[in-house]
C-alpha positions as CSV (number, residue, x, y, z in Angstrom):
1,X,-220.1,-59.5,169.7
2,X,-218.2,-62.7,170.4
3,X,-215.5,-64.1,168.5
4,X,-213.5,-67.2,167.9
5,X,-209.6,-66.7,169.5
6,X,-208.5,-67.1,165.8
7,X,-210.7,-65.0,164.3
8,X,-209.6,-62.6,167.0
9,X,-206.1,-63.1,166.5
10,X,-206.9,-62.0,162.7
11,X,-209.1,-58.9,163.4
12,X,-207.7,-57.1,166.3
13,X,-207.4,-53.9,164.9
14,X,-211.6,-54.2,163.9
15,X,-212.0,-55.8,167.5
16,X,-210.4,-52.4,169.0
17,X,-212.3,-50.1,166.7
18,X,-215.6,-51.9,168.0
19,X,-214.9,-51.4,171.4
20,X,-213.6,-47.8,171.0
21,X,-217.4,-47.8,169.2
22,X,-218.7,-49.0,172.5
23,X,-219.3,-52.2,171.5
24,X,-218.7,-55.4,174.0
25,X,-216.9,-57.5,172.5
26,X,-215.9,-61.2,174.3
27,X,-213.8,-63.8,172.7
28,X,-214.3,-67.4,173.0
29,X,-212.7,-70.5,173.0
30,X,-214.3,-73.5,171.7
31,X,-217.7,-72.1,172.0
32,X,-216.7,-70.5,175.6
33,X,-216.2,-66.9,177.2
34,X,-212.9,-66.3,177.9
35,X,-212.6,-62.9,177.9
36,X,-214.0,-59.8,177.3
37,X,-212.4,-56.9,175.9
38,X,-213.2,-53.3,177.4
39,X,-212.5,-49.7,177.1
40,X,-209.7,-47.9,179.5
41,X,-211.4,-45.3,181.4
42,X,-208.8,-43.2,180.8
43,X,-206.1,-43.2,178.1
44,X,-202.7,-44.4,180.7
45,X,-199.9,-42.1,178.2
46,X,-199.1,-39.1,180.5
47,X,-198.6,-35.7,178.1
48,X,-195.1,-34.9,176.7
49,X,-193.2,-32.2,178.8
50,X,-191.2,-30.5,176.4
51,X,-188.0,-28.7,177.7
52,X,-186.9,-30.9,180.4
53,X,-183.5,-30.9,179.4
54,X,-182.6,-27.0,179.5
55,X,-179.6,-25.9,180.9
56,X,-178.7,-29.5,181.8
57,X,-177.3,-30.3,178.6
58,X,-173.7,-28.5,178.3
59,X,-172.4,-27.9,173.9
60,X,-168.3,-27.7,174.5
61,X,-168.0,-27.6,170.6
62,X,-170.6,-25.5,169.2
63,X,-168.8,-26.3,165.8
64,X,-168.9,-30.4,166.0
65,X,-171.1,-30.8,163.0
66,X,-168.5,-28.8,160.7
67,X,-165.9,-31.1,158.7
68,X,-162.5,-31.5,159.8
69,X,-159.8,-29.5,158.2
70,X,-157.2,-30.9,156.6
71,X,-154.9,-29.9,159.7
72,X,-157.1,-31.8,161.7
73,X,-157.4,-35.2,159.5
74,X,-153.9,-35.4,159.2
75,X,-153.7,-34.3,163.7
76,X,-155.7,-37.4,163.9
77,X,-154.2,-39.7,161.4
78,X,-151.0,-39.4,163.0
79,X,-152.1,-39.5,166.7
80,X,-153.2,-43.2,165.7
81,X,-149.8,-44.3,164.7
């Protein structure tokens, strides 16, 4: 298949589904080869590795989500003065 650099610019997403197909696919400018689009031998996105973190990351206030007491708004409000 060869395409026009605007029409390719307009169908990438079809482009990449034709060459996933197996599909060559070249595109051209003004009538000319420029360049030809191939598959990756191999997909290049290494596999998650879950867990890398553990034990490295240290909680020193289990309750941080919880909502401030009223105590500890008015703590706060006054340490700002």
């Amino acid at each position: 298949m060869q395409v026009s650099v605007a029409d390719a610019k307009n169908k990438l997403p079809e482009l990449i589904k034709a060459v996933e197909d197996g599909e060559p696919v070249t595109i051209c400018r003004r009538g000319v080869p420029v360049v030809d689009i191939v598959r990756t031998k191999e997909p290049t996105r290494k596999k998650r590795m879950l867990g890398t973190l553990k034990g490295k990351i240290e909680v020193l206030d289990p309750n941080w989500w919880k909502p401030m007491t009223n105590e500890e708004v008015e703590d706060f409000l006054a340490g700002r003065d």
